[in-house]
VEXTIFI-323702 format. One record per residue (C-alpha): x, z, y; residue in three letters. Coordinates in steps of 0.1 Angstrom, whole numbers, plus 5000, padded with zeros to 4 digits. Layout:
N
      X      Z      Y   res
      X      Z      Y   ALA
...
! end
This chain:
666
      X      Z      Y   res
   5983   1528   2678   UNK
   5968   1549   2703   UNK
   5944   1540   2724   UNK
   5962   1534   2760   UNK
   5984   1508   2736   UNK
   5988   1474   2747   UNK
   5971   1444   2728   UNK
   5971   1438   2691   UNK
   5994   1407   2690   UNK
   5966   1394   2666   UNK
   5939   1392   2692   UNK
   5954   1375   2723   UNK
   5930   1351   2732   UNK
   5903   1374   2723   UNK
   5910   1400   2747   UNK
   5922   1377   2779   UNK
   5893   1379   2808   UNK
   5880   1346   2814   UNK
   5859   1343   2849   UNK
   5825   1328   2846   UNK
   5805   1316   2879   UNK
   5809   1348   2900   UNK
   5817   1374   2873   UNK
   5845   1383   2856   UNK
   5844   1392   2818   UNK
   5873   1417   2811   UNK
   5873   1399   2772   UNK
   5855   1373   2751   UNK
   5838   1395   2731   UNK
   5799   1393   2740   UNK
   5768   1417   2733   UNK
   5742   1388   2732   UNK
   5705   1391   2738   UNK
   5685   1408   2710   UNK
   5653   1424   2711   UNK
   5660   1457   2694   UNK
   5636   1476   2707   UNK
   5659   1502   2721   UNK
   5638   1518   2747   UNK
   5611   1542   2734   UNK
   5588   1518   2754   UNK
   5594   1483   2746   UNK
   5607   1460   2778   UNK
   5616   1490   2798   UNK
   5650   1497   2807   UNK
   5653   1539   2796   UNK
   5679   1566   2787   UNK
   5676   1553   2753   UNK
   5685   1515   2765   UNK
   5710   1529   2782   UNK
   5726   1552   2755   UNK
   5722   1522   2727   UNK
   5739   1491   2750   UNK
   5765   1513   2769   UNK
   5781   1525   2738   UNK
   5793   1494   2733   UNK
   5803   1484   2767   UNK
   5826   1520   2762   UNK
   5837   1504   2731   UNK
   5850   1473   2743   UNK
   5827   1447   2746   UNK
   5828   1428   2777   UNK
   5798   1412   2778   UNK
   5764   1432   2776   UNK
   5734   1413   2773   UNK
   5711   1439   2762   UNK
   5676   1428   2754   UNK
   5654   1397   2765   UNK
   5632   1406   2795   UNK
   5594   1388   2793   UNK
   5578   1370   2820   UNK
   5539   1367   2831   UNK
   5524   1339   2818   UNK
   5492   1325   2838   UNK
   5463   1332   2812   UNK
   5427   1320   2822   UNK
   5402   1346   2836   UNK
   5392   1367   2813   UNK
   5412   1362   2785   UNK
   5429   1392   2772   UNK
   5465   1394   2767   UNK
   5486   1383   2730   UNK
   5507   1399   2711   UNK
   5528   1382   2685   UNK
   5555   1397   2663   UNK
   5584   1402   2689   UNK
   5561   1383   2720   UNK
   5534   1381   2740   UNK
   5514   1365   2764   UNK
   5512   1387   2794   UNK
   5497   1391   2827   UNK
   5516   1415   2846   UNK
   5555   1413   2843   UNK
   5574   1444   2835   UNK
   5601   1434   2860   UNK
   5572   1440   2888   UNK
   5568   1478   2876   UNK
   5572   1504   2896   UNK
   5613   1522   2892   UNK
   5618   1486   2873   UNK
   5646   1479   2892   UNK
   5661   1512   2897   UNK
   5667   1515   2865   UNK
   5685   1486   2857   UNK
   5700   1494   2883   UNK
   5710   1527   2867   UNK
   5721   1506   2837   UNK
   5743   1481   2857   UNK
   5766   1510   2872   UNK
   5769   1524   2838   UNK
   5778   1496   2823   UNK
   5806   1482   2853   UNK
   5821   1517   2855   UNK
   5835   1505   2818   UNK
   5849   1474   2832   UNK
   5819   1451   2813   UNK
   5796   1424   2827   UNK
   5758   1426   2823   UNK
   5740   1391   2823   UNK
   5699   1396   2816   UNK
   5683   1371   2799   UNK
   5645   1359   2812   UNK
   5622   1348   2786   UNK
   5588   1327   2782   UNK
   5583   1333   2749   UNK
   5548   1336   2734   UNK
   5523   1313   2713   UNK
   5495   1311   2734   UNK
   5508   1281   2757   UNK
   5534   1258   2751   UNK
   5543   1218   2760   UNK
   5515   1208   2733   UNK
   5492   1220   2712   UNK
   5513   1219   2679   UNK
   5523   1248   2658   UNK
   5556   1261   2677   UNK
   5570   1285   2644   UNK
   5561   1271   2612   UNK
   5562   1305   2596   UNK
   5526   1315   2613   UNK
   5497   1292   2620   UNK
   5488   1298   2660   UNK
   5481   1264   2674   UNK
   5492   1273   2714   UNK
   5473   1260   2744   UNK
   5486   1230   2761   UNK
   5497   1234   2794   UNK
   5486   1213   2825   UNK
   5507   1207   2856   UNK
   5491   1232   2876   UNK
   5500   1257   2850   UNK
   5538   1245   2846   UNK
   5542   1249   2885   UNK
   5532   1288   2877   UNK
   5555   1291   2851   UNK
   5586   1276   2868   UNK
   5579   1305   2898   UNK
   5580   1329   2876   UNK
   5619   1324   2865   UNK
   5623   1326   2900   UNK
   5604   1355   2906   UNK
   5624   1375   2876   UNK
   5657   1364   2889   UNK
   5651   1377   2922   UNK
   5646   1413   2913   UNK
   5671   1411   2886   UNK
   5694   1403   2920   UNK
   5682   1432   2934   UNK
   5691   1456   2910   UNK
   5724   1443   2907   UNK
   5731   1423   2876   UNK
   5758   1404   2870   UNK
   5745   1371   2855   UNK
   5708   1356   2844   UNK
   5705   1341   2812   UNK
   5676   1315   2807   UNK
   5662   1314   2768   UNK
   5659   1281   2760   UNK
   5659   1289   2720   UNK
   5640   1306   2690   UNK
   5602   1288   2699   UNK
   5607   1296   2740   UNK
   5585   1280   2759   UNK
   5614   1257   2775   UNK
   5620   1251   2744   UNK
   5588   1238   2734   UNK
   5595   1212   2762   UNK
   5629   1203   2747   UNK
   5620   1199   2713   UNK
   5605   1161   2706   UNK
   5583   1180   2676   UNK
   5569   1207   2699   UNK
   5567   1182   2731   UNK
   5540   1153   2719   UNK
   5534   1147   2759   UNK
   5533   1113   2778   UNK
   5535   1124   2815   UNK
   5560   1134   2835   UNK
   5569   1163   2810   UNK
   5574   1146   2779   UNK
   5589   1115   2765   UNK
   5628   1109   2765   UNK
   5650   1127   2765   UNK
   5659   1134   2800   UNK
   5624   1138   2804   UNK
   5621   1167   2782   UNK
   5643   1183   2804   UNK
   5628   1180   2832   UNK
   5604   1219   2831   UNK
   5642   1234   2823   UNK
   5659   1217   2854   UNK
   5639   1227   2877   UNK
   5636   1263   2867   UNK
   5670   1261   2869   UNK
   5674   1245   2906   UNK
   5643   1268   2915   UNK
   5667   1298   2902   UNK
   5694   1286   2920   UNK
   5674   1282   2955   UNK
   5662   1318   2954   UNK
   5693   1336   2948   UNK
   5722   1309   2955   UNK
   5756   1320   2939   UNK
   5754   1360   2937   UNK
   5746   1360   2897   UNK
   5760   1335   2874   UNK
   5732   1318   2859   UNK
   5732   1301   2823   UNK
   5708   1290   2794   UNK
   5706   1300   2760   UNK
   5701   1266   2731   UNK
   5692   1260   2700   UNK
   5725   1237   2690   UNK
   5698   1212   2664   UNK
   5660   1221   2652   UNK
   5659   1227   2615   UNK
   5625   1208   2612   UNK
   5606   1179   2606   UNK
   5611   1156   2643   UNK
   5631   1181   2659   UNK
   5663   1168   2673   UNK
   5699   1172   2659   UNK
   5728   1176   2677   UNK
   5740   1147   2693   UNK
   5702   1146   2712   UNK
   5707   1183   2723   UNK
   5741   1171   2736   UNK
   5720   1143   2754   UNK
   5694   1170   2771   UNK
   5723   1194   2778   UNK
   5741   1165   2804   UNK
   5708   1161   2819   UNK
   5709   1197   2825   UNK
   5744   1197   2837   UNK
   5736   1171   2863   UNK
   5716   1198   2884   UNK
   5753   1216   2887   UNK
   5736   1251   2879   UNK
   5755   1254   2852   UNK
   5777   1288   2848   UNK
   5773   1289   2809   UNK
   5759   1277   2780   UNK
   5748   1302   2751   UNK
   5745   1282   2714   UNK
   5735   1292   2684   UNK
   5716   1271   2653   UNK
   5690   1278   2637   UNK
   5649   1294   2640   UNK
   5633   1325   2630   UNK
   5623   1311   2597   UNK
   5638   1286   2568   UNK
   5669   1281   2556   UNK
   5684   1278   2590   UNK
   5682   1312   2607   UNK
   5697   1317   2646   UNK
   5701   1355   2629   UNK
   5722   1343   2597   UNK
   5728   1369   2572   UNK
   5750   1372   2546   UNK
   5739   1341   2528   UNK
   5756   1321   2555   UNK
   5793   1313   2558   UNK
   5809   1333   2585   UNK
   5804   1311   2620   UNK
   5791   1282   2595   UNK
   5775   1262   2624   UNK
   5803   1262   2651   UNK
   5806   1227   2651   UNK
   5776   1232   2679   UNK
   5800   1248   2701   UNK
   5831   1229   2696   UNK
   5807   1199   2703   UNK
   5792   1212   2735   UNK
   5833   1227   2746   UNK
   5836   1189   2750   UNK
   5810   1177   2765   UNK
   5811   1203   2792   UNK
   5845   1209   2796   UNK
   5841   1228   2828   UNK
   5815   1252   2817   UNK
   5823   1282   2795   UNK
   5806   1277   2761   UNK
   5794   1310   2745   UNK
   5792   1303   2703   UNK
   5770   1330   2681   UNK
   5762   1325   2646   UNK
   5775   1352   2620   UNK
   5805   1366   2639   UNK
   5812   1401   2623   UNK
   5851   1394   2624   UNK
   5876   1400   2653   UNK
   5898   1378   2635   UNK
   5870   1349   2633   UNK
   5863   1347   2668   UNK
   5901   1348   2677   UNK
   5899   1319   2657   UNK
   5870   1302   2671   UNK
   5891   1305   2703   UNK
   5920   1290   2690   UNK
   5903   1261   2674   UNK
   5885   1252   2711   UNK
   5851   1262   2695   UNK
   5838   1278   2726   UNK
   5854   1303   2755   UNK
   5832   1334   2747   UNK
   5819   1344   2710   UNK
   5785   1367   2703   UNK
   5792   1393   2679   UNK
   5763   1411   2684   UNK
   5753   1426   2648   UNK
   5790   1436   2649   UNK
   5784   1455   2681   UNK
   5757   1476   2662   UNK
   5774   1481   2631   UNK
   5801   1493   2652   UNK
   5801   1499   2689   UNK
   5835   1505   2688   UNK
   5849   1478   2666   UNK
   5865   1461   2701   UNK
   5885   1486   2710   UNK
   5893   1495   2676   UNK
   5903   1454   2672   UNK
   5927   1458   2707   UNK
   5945   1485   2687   UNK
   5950   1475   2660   UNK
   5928   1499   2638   UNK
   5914   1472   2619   UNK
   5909   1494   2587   UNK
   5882   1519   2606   UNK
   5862   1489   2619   UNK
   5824   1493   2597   UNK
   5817   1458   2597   UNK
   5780   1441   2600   UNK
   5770   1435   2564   UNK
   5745   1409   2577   UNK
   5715   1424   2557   UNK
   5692   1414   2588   UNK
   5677   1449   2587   UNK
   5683   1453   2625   UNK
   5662   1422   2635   UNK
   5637   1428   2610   UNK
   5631   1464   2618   UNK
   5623   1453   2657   UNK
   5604   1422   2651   UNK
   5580   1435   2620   UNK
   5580   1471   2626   UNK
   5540   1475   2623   UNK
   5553   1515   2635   UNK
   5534   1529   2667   UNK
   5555   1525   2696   UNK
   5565   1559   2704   UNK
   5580   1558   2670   UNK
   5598   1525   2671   UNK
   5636   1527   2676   UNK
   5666   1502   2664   UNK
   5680   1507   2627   UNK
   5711   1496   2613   UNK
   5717   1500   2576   UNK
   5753   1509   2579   UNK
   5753   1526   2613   UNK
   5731   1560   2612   UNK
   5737   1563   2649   UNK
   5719   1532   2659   UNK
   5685   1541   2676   UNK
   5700   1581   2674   UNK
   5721   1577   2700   UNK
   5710   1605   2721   UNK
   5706   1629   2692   UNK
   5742   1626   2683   UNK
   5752   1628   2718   UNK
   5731   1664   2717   UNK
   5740   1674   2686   UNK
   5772   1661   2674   UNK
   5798   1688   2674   UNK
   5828   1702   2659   UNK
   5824   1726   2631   UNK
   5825   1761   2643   UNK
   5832   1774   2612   UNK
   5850   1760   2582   UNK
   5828   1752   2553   UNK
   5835   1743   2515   UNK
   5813   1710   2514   UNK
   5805   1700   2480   UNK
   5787   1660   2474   UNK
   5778   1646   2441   UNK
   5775   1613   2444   UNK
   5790   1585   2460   UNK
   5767   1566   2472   UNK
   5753   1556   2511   UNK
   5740   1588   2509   UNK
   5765   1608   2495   UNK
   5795   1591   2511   UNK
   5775   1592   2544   UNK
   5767   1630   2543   UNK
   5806   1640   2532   UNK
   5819   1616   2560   UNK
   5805   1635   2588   UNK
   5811   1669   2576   UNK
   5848   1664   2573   UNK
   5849   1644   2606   UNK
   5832   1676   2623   UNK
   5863   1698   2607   UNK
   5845   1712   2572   UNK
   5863   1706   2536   UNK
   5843   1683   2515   UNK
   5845   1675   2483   UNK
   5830   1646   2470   UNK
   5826   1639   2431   UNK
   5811   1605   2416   UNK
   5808   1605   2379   UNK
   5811   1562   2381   UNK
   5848   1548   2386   UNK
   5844   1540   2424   UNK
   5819   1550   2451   UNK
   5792   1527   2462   UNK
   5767   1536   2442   UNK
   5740   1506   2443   UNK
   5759   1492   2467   UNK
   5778   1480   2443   UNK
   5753   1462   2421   UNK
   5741   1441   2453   UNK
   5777   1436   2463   UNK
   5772   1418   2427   UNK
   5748   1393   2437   UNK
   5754   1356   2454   UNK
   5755   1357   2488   UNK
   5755   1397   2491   UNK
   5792   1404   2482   UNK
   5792   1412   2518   UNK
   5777   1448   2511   UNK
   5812   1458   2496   UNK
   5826   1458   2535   UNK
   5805   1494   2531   UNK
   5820   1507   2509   UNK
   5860   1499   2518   UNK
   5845   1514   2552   UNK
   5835   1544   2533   UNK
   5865   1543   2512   UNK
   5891   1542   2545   UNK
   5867   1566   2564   UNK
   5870   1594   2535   UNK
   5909   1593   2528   UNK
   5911   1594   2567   UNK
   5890   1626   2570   UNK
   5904   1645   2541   UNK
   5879   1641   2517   UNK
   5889   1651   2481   UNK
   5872   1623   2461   UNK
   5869   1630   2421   UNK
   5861   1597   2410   UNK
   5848   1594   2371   UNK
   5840   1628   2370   UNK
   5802   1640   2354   UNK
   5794   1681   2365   UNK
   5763   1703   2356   UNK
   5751   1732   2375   UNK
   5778   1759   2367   UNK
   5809   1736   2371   UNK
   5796   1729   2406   UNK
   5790   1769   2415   UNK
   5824   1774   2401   UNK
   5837   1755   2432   UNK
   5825   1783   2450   UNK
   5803   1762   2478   UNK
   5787   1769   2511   UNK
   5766   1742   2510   UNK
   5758   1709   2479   UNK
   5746   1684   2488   UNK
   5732   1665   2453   UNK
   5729   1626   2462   UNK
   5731   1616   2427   UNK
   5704   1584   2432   UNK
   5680   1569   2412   UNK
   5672   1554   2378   UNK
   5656   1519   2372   UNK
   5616   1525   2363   UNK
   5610   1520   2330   UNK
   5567   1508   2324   UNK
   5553   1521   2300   UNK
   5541   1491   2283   UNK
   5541   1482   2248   UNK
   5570   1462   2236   UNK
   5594   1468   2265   UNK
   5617   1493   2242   UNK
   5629   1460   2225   UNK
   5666   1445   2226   UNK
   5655   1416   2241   UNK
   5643   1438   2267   UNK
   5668   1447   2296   UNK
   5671   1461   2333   UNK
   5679   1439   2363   UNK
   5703   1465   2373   UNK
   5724   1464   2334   UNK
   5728   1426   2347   UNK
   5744   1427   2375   UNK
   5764   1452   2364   UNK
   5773   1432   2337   UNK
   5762   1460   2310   UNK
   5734   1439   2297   UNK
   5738   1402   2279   UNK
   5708   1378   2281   UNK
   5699   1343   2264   UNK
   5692   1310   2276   UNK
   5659   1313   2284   UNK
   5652   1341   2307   UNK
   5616   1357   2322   UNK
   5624   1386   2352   UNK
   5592   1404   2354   UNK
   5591   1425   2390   UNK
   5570   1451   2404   UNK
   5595   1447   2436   UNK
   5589   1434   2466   UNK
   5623   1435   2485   UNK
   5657   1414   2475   UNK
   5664   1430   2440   UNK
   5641   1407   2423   UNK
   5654   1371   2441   UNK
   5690   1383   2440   UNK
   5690   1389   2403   UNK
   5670   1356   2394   UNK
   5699   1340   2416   UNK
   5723   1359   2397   UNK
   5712   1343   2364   UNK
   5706   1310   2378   UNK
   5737   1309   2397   UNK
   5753   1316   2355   UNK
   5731   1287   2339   UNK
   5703   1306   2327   UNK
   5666   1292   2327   UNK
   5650   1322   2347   UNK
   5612   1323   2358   UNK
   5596   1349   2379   UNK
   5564   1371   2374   UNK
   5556   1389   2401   UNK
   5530   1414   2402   UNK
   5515   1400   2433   UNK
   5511   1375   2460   UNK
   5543   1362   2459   UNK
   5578   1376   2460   UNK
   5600   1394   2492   UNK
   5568   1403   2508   UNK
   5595   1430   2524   UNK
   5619   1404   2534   UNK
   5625   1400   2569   UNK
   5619   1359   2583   UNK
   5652   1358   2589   UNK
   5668   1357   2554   UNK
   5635   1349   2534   UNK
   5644   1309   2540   UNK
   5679   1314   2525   UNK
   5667   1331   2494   UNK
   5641   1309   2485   UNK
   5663   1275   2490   UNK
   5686   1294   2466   UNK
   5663   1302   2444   UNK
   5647   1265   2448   UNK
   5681   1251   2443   UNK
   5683   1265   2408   UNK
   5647   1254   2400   UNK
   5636   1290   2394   UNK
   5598   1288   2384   UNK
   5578   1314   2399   UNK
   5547   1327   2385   UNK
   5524   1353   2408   UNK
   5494   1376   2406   UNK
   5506   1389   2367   UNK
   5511   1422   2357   UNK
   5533   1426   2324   UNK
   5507   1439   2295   UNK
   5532   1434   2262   UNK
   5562   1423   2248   UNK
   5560   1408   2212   UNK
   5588   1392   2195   UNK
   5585   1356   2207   UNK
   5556   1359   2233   UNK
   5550   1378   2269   UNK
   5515   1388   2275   UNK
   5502   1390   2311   UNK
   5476   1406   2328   UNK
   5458   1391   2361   UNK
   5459   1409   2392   UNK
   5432   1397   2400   UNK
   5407   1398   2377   UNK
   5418   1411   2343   UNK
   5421   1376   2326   UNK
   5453   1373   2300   UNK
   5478   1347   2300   UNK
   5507   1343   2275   UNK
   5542   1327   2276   UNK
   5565   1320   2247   UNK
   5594   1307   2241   UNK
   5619   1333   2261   UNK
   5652   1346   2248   UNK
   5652   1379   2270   UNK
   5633   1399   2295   UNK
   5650   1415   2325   UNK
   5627   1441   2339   UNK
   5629   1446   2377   UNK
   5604   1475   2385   UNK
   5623   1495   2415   UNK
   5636   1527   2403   UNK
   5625   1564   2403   UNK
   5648   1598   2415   UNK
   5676   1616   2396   UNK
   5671   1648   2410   UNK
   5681   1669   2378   UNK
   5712   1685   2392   UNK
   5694   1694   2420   UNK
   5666   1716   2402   UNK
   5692   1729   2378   UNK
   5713   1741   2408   UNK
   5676   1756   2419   UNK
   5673   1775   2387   UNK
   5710   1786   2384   UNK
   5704   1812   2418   UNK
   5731   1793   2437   UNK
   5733   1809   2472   UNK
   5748   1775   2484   UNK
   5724   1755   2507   UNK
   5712   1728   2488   UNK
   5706   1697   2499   UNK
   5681   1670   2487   UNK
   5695   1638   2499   UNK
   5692   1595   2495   UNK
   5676   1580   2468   UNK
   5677   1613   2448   UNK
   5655   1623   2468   UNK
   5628   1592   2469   UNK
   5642   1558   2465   UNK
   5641   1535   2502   UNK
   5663   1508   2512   UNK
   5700   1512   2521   UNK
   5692   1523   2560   UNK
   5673   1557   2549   UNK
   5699   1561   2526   UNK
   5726   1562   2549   UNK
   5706   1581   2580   UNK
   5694   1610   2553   UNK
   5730   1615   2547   UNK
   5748   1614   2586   UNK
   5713   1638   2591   UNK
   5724   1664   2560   UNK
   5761   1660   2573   UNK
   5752   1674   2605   UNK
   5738   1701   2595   UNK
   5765   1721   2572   UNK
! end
């Protein structure tokens, strides 16, 4: 279906415009608020902003929310300013820099020359103040300063403040964050608000700081923006409220008639319940939250996020009178383009969010300097390279004969973009499909998600051309016989093997020979890890999830020290739902026949265990770069490439950018 084709009969609902306040949204489909860190200088508004949030404006979406916008916050004289993992408590607001406003300006035209809406969202978020002085994110320990009214008069202004020069540069809505440990939300909650004054208390009363930011909103700029809040639909915490209260506060709210929208998702930045679900959550698992607020406010649009990837979800959620807009942003970044591709009806090209959280994690614990900081998307190379593609993307000028081994991110990644840019590529995987790893994770609970990938891959390749040999092994000369121009070897990793006495037994097995279901273990069953990302939970799930007995030693403080907050809760409540025991701070010394010997990491002491049927090693793995070398030695006047895992083993993003990088190049 080309692309000046009328609507997929599929999507109806979807893409019908729905006017909310002033503004009319050309579809349902919304970008919502995440901090991705797209400018090269966080909170500003740059060609790189621009670049990363109009792409998917061109692509369909008609609601662009870009990234959360921080406000001042009245700190005491003297007191420097705080940082916080994706905050901070600051004195001068970016919104009052000089060129500020021109360039969301800038932004705004760009954007509404596509058709799209922009709505900016305003945000007190930091964990230096707050209602009380109780911990306002349970996964750190800052105990916030409580505010007095003085100080809550300051902070009211400065909503106002932000709106005004956000109505000056031109926006089409203003979004207030009420969610994910705000500071209105700190008044909201009845476990962050301990107050007895005028601020705290019932429920009504709790509402009072966000009512009148609201009216004081409405009073500075009247009608000219649509103006909305952002909720968290129930706190996942000990005396936080559920969601008949939140339905309570919200009519409170809606009595100040300020109301153009309501934005809800479920969930916190840490436990079980994450407002960023990944793939361990159902798909739009807590839309009850919308559906419940769609009738409560009848006459206000309801916007519903939580775990959207799915055109044919939302249209769904529409159909079932869950809300009038649906977030997909994840889906946005996996795909820019997966609206328009959705409108006609090119479902198979859509590369679907594989909700491994690496997006939110890479902007909220990126210890990186600034200047280097940029979004990342494990399945999307482009993300955060949006203006080096738009440089350097071009059609072939000449005609090459590609060859890849391996089928992997890398591998599939790398012949993907050298046939879209016009060169003949031939890919050869010696396994029976491509995926490569992706296929062991695809293996786990919760991750079978990561297959999307490869069917992307899959669909992307047979539409380029690509001659795939699948379950075909090659050495050096069979590849030179091919007559290349260039080879590109991304034939992955192995599992590391420790050299440690015993570990050459039978009982003795890899984590990877598990899930693929090459290796058979007992009853009783120890996974010993020198990994600190999901390989090491996912496979103790695996086994649990089967029946087994499994205990963890981990070589350190504790496992998943790489996880992000956002999907850590989920793995551990899986891994606490199958009573997996978890020992820490042991470094495997042997393996006898019926007993595990342990070292300390700490001090050298010895511990022993006994009674286990088999051992399932998870130590990371180490580069198969063989073929490479050989090629090397063989004189091949090909250009050889290095690429993926083969090359040093990361995670699934690196995989995938090494490969779009090497397909450019050819």
């Amino acid at each position: 279906m080309s692309a000046d084709s009328t609507t997929s009969t599929r999507f109806q609902r979807l893409f019908a415009p729905l006017r909310v306040g002033p503004m009319l949204v050309p579809n349902r489909i919304c970008e919502t608020t995440n901090t991705i860190r797209a400018a090269r200088m966080p909170g500003f508004v740059d060609d790189a902003f621009i670049a990363h949030h109009l792409a998917k404006a061109k692509g369909g979406t008609g609601w662009i929310g870009s990234e959360t916008f921080l406000l001042n916050s009245p700190l005491p004289a003297e007191a420097a300013d705080e940082f916080f993992p994706g905050t901070g408590a600051i004195r001068i607001p970016l919104f009052k820099m000089p060129g500020f406003v021109e360039s969301v300006a800038k932004f705004c035209e760009a954007v509404r020359a596509t058709g799209s809406v922009v709505v900016c969202q305003l945000t007190q978020l930091n964990f230096t103040m707050a209602a009380s002085s109780v911990p306002i994110v349970e996964a750190y320990d800052w105990i916030p300063h409580e505010l007095d009214a003085s100080e809550i008069g300051q902070l009211i202004r400065t909503y106002a403040d932000a709106a005004e020069e956000f109505a000056k540069a031109g926006v089409d809505g203003i979004e207030i964050h009420c969610a994910h440990e705000t500071l209105p939300q700190t008044f909201l909650s009845p476990a962050m608000n301990t107050r007895h004054d005028e601020w705290g208390g019932d429920a009504r009363a709790r509402t009072k700081f966000l009512r009148e930011v609201l009216v004081g909103i409405k009073q500075r700029i009247g009608d000219a923006m649509a103006l909305g809040i952002r909720l968290n639909g129930q706190e996942d915490r000990e005396g936080g409220y559920d969601l008949l209260e939140l339905r309570e506060m919200v009519s409170h709210v809606a009595e100040t008639r300020t109301l153009d929208f309501v934005n809800v998702d479920v969930g916190h930045s840490w436990g079980k319940t994450s407002y960023v679900q990944s793939s361990y959550h159902g798909h739009a698992v807590y839309r009850e939250a919308g559906m419940a607020l769609k009738v409560d406010l009848e006459d206000i649009p309801i916007l519903f996020s939580g775990r959207v990837n799915d055109p044919g979800v939302a249209e769904q959620l529409l159909e079932e009178g869950c809300c009038d807009l649906v977030g997909m942003t994840r889906a946005g970044i996996a795909d820019p383009e997966f609206a328009n591709k959705a409108r006609e009806g090119r479902l198979s090209e859509i590369r679907r969010c594989i909700g491994c959280n690496r997006c939110i994690a890479q902007s909220i614990q990126d210890d990186a300097p600034d200047m280097f900081k940029k979004p990342t998307c494990s399945v999307n190379p482009e993300v955060g390279n949006e203006l080096f593609y738009a440089m350097r993307y071009e059609r072939a000028q000449q005609k090459k004969r590609f060859v890849v081994v391996g089928g992997g991110a890398a591998g599939c990644e790398a012949a993907r973009i050298a046939a879209r840019r016009g060169h003949a590529v031939t890919l050869i995987e010696r396994g029976p499909k491509l995926g490569g790893q992706l296929n062991l994770a695809s293996r786990a609970p919760g991750r079978d998600s990561f297959e999307d990938f490869v069917i992307f891959q899959e669909n992307q390749l047979a539409l380029h051309g690509v001659d795939v040999r699948l379950g075909t092994e090659v050495d050096a000369q069979e590849i030179l016989a091919l007559e290349p121009d260039a080879v590109a070897c991304a034939t992955g990793s192995v599992p590391r093997v420790p050299a440690t006495p015993g570990v050459d037994a039978a009982h003795v097995v890899q984590g990877w020979d598990v899930l693929a279901g090459r290796a058979q273990v007992g009853e009783r069953v120890a996974v010993v890890s020198q990994e600190d990302y999901f390989e090491t939970p996912n496979v103790a799930d695996y086994l649990a999830e089967r029946g087994k007995r499994v205990e963890i030693f981990h070589k350190w403080m504790g496992i998943g020290a790489q996880i992000d907050r956002y999907s850590i809760g989920a793995v551990m409540s899986r891994l606490t739902e199958h009573s997996v025991l978890i020992h820490t701070g042991l470094r495997l010394a042997s393996v006898g026949s019926g007993t595990l010997e342990f070292r300390s990491a700490f001090g050298g002491r010895t511990r022993s265990f006994e009674g286990f049927d088999s051992v399932v090693l998870v130590y990371g793995s180490v580069p198969d770069a063989r073929l490479y070398y050989e090629l090397k030695e063989a004189g091949s006047t090909a250009r050889l490439f290095l690429v993926g895992s083969a090359w040093v083993p990361r995670s699934l993003a690196e995989a995938t950018q090494h490969g779009a990088r090497v397909g450019m190049e050819i």
